[in-house]
C-alpha positions in Angstrom: 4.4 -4.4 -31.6 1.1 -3.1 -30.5 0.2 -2.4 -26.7 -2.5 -5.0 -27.6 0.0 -7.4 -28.3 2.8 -5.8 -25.7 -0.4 -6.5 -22.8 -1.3 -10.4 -24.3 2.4 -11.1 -24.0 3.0 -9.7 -20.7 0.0 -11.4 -19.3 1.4 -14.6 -21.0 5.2 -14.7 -19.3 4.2 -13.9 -16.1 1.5 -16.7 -15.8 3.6 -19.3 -15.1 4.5 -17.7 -11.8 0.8 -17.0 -10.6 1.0 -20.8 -8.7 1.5 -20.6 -5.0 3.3 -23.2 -3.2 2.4 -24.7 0.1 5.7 -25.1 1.4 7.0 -21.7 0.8 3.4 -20.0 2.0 3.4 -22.7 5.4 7.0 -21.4 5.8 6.4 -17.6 4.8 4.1 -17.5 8.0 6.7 -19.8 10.0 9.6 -17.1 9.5 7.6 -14.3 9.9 5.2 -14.8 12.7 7.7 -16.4 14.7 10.4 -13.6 14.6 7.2 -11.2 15.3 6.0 -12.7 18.4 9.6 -12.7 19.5 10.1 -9.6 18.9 7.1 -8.4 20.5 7.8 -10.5 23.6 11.3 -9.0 24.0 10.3 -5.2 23.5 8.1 -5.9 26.4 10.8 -7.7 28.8 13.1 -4.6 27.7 10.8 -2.2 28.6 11.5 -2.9 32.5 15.1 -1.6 31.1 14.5 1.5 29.3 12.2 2.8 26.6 14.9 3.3 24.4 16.2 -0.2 24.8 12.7 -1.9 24.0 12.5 0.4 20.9 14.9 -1.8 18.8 12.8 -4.5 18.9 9.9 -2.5 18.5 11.5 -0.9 15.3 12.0 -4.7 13.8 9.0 -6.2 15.0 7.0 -3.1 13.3 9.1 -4.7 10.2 7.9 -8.1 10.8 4.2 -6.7 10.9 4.6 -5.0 7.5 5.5 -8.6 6.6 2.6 -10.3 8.6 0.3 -7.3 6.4 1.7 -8.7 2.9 0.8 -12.1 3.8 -3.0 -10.8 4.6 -2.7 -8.9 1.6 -2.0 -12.4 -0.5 -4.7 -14.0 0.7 -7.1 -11.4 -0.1 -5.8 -11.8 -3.6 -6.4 -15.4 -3.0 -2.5 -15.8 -4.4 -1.1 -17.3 -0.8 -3.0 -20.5 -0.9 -4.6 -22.5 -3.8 -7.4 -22.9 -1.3 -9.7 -20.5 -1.0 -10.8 -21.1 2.3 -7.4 -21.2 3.6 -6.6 -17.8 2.1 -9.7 -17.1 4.0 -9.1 -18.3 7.4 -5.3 -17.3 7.1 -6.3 -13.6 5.7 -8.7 -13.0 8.6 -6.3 -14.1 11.4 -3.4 -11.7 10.0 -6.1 -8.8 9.8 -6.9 -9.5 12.9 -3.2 -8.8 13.7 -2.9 -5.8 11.5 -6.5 -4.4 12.1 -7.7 -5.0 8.8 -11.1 -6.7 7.9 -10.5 -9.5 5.2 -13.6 -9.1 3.4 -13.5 -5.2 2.9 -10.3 -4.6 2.7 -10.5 -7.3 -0.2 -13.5 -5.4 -2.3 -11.8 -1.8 -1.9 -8.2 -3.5 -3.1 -9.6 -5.2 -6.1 -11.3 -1.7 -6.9 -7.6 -0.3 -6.8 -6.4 -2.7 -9.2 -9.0 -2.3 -11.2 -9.0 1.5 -11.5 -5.7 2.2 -10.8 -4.6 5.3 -12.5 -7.9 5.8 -14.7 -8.3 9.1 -13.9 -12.4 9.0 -14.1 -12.6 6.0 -11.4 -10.7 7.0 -8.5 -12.0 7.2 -5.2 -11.8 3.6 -3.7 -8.7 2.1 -2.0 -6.2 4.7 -3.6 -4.8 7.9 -2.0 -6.4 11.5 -2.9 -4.9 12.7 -6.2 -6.5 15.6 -7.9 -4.7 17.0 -11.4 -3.3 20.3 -11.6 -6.9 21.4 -13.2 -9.2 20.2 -10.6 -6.9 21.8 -7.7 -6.7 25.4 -9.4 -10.7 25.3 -9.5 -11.3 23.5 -6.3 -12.9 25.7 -3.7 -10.8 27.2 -1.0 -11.9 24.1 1.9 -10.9 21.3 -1.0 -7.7 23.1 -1.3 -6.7 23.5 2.4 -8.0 19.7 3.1 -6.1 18.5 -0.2 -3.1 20.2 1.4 -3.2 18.7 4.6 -4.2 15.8 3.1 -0.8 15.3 1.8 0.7 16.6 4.1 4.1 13.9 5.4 2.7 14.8 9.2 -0.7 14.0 8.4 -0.5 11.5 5.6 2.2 9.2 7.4 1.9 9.7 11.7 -2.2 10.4 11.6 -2.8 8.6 8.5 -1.8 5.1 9.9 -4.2 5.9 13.5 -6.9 7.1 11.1 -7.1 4.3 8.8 -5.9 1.1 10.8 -7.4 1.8 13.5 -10.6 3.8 12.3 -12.0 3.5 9.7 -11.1 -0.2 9.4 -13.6 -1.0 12.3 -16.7 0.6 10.4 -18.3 -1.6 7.4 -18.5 0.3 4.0 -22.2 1.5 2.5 -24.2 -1.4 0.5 -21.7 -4.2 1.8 -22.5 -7.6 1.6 -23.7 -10.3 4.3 -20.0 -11.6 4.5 -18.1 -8.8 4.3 -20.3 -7.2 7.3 -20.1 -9.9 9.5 -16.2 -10.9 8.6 -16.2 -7.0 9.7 -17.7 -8.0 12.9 -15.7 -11.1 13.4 -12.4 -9.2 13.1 -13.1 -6.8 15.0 -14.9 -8.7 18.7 -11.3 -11.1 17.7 -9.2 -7.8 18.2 -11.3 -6.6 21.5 -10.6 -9.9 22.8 -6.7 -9.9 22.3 -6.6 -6.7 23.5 -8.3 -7.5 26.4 -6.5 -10.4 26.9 -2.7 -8.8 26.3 -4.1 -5.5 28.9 -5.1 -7.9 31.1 -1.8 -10.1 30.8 0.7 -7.3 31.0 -1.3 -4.3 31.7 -2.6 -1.3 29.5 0.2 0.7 30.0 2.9 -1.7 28.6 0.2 -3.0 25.5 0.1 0.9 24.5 4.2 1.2 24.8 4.9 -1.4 22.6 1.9 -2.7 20.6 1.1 1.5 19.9 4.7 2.2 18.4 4.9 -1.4 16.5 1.5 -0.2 15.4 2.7 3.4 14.4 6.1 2.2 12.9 4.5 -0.5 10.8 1.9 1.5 9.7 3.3 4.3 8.2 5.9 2.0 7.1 2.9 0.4 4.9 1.4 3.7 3.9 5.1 5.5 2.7 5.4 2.0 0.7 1.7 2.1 -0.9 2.0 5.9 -1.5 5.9 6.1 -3.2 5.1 2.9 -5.2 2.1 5.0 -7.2 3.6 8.9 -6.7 6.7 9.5 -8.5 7.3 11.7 -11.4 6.4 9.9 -14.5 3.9 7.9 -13.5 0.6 6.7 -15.4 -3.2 8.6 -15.0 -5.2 8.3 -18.1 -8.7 9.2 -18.3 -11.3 5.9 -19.2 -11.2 5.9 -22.5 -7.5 5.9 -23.2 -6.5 3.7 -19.9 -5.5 0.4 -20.3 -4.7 -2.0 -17.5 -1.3 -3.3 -18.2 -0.4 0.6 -19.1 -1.2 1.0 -15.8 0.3 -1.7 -14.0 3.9 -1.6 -15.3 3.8 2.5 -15.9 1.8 3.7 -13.0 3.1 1.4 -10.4 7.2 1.2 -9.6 10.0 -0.9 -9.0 11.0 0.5 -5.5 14.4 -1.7 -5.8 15.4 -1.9 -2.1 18.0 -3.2 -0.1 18.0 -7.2 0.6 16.9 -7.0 4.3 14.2 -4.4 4.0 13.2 -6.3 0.5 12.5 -9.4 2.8 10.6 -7.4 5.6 8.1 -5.9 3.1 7.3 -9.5 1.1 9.2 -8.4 -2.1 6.2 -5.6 -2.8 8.7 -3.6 -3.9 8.1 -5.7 -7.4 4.7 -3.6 -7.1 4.9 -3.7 -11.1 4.5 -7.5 -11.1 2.0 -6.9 -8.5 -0.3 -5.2 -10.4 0.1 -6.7 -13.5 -0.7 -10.3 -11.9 -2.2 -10.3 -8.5 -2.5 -13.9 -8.8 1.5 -13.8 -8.7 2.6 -15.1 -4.5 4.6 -12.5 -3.0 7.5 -14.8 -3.0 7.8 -15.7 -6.7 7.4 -11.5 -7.5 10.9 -10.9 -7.8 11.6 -14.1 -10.0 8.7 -13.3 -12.5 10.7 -9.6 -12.6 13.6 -11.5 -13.5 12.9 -13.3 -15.6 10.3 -11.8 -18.2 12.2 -8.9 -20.0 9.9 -6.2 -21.5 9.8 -5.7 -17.7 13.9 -4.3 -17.3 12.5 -1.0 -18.2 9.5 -0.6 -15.9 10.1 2.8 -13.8 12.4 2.5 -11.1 13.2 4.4 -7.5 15.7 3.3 -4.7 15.3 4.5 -1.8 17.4 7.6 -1.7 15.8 8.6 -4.8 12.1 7.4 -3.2 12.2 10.5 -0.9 11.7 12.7 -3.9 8.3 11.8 -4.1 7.2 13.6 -1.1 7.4 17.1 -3.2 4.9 15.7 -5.9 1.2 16.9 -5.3 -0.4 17.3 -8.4 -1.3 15.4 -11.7 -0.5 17.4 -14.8 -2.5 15.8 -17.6 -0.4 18.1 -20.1 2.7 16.8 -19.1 2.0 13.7 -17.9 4.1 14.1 -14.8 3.0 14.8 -10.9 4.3 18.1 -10.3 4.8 20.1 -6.7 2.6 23.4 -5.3 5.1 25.7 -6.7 4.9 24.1 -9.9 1.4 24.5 -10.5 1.2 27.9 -9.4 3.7 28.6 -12.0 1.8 27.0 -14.6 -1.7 28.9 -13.8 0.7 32.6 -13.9 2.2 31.4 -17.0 -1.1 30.5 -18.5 -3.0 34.4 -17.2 0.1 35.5 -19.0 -0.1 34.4 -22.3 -4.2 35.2 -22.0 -3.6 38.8 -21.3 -0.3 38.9 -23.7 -1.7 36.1 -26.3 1.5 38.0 -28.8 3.7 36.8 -26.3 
């Protein structure tokens, strides 16, 4: 069978799962916001107790959030409702919670899916990946902010106060009418809760416990975005040889996780299914997995294995396969080598 005809048929099984449901969606927000505010509400009362006692409920409600962000990130796929204005008024009350503007967040996603892995279209809602090529003749700044780029300390503890809460709050160049003033909209709605919640409980006890449920859940959501699209064998073609489902079911993994942290990060695990259908509700993801086959072989990580991916820097396009510093390095000796020693 052809990829052609591999891609028409994948396309074709997982269709029937691309319908939301309104009583799964009304109750997705029911068991999530509910336990969030809860959670939120108790850190605080703890907090009179100890730190340390308040950071347990901080810790889940952080999960809760990264739950809150996958029902956001539905809507902005217009998957959680059948309604587009309900995806709309839903999507910008949840970015309002997780500090990101519906409208942009929406344009710089469907660029991700649509350029995922093409290797002459990155740049827009992806993380910084160069290939092994581009590093070694990279000048000497590129290479040091590359480095520190991906660094874990920079990548997942600055990354989440850099992006959330930066440059989330700035619209992008050449946006549209809506998308500005959606921009604007989110972001006098989260000045006013702030306000409100400082005002409530005081600054000091917002910063406690919304600033670590913010830092939790947001690295949380970057370490899921980044392992999900950087492990070994994954997919980076340039235009002319990328092809979308390629992409979707090679370049984006199974992360096959354990039931409770499956349920706090809306099944995106299934990030194959994902990006093969976005139209496909975050709660029908893992059924679609099950139950279309050519998909038992996509590539798969558990968490133990996940970690792994932290070592992987680089894109070889020879090998097809990220590969670390040291790696590289080896590669560029191994290549002066055979040029000074071409017998060899």
């Amino acid at each position: 069978m052809t990829s052609q005809n591999n891609t028409k048929t994948l396309k074709k099984q997982v269709a029937p799962f691309e319908q939301s449901q309104i009583m799964k969606s009304v109750w997705q927000i029911i068991n999530t916001l509910g336990p969030f505010f809860f959670l939120w509400y108790l850190a605080y009362i703890s907090l009179s107790v100890s730190y340390w006692l308040a950071l347990v409920p901080m810790v889940l409600a952080a999960g809760f959030m990264t739950r809150v962000f996958i029902i956001f990130h539905d809507c902005t796929h217009h998957s959680f409702f059948k309604n587009r204005k309900w995806n709309r008024i839903v999507g910008t009350i949840t970015g309002v919670l997780t500090l990101f503007p519906y409208e942009q967040w929406g344009h710089d996603h469907a660029v991700h899916h649509a350029t995922s892995g093409n290797l002459d279209k990155r740049g827009v809602g992806d993380i910084w990946t160069l290939t092994v090529e581009e590093y070694n003749a990279a000048p000497l700044k590129t290479k040091i902010g590359y480095r520190l780029y991906r660094s874990p300390f920079v990548m997942f503890v600055l990354g989440p106060i850099w992006v959330f809460a930066l440059r989330n709050r700035f619209n992008r160049k050449n946006a549209r009418k809506k998308e500005r003033n959606n921009l604007y909209l989110t972001n006098v709605l989260i000045v006013a809760v702030i306000a409100l919640l400082c005002w409530t409980i005081g600054w000091q006890s917002f910063l406690i416990v919304h600033g670590t449920i913010f830092m939790v859940a947001g690295s949380i959501g970057i370490w899921l975005f980044y392992v999900q699209h950087t492990f070994e064998d994954s997919y980076f073609e340039p235009d002319q040889e990328w092809e979308y489902v390629l992409a979707a079911v090679e370049g984006s993994s199974f992360y096959k996780l354990p039931k409770l942290l499956q349920f706090l990060t809306g099944n995106i695990g299934f990030h194959h299914v994902h990006h093969l259908s976005p139209r496909v509700p975050n709660y029908m993801l893992e059924e679609a997995h099950k139950n279309t086959p050519p998909l038992e072989n996509v590539p798969t990580i558990t968490l133990a294995t996940s970690f792994r991916s932290l070592k992987f820097r680089l894109w070889d396009e020879k090998t097809k396969n990220f590969v670390t510093f040291r790696e590289a390095r080896k590669m560029v000796k191994r290549s002066m080598n055979r040029e000074m020693n071409p017998e060899l």
